[in-house]
N, C-alpha and C positions, 0 to 999 in steps of 0.2 A: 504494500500500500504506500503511493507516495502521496505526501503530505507539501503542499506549496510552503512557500516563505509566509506567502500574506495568511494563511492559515494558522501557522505556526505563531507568527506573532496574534492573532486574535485569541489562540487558547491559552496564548503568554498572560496578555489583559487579563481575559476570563481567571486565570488558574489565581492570579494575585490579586484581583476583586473575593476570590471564595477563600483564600488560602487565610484561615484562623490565625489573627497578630499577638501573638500567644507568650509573654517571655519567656513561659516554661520551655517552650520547643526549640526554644535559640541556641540549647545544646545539642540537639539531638538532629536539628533539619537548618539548612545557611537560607531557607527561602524568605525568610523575617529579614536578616541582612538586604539581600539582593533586591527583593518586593521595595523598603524603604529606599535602597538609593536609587533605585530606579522610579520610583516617584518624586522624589528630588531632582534626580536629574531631567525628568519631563517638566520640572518646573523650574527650573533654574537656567538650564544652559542653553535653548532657543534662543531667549536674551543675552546669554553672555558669551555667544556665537555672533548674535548680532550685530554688537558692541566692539567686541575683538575684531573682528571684519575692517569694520567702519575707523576703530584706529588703528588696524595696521596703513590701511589705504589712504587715513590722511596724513599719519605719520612717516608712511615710507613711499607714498608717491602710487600712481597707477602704474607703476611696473610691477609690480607685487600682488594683484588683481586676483593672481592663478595659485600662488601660495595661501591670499586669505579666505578665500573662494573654500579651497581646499580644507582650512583647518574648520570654514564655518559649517562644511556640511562633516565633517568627522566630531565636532561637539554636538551639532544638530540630531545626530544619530546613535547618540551613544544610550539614549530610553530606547530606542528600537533594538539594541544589542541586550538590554539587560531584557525585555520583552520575548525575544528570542530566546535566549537560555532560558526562560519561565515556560515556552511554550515545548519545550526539547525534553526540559525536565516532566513537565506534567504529563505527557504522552510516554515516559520512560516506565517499563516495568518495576514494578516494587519486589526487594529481595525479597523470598522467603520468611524470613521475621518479621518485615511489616505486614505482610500480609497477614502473621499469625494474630500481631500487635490487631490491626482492623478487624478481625474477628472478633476477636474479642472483645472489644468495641462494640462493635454493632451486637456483641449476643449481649452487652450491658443498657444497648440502648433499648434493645427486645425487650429488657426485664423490665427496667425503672422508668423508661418512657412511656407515652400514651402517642404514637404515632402509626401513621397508616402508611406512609410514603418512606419507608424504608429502603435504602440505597444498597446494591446487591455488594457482592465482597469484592474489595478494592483490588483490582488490578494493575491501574499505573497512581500515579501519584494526585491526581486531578479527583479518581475517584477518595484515594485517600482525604485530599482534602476537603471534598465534600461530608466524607462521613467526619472528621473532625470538627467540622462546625456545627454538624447536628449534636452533634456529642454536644460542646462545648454550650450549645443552645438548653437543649434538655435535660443534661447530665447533672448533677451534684458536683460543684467542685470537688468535694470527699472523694467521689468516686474517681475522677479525674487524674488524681494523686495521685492515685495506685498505682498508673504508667508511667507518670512520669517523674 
């Protein structure tokens, strides 16, 4: 199955709009890390690509056009790089113990939950993070503990 680019960065968005901003998980998964500067960098560096442009160009003259040109779209683009790896990761199979880990999850959301719309067992990481946020929705923190 091939997966486009522009696919890939929209399950990137999707997978870090779902993915639980958890500090507990800041050991155990880098997607807390990479999720925040990658929404920092969707908000910071368009401008300060724009900025740096504008004075390399009036600082160093219109010969320089092709280098600023250059560095504007290399900062402009660097949320679509961490986008990408969001969407790389989310479509990536889960080892063996997370899988075991989401089991066990969802047989605690089975028990102490009142849900209908139960997500089937996790696959790649997307689904994981779907069932972590119902968890973290309906769960007891007590119960929560226990993994992490």
């Amino acid at each position: 199955m091939r997966i486009t680019w522009f696919a890939t960065l929209n399950t990137g968005w999707k997978y870090s709009q779902t993915w639980p901003a958890k500090p507990e998980l800041n050991a155990i998964f880098p997607e807390n890390k990479v999720i925040f500067l990658t929404k920092q960098a969707a908000r910071y560096l368009p401008v300060l690509a724009i900025v740096t442009a504008i004075l390399q160009i009036k600082l160093l003259g219109v010969s320089f056009l092709g280098p600023a040109v250059a560095m504007m779209l290399l900062l402009a683009s660097m949320p679509l790089q961490g986008w990408y790896w969001l969407g790389i990761r989310a479509n990536s199979a889960l080892p063996p113990a997370l899988i075991n880990w989401g089991n066990e999850i969802r047989e605690q959301i089975q028990q102490h939950a009142k849900t209908t719309a139960l997500p089937g067992c996790p696959k790649n990481y997307f689904d994981l993070a779907r069932l972590l946020q119902l968890a973290y929705q309906q769960l007891d923190k007590t119960v929560m503990r226990r993994w992490i």
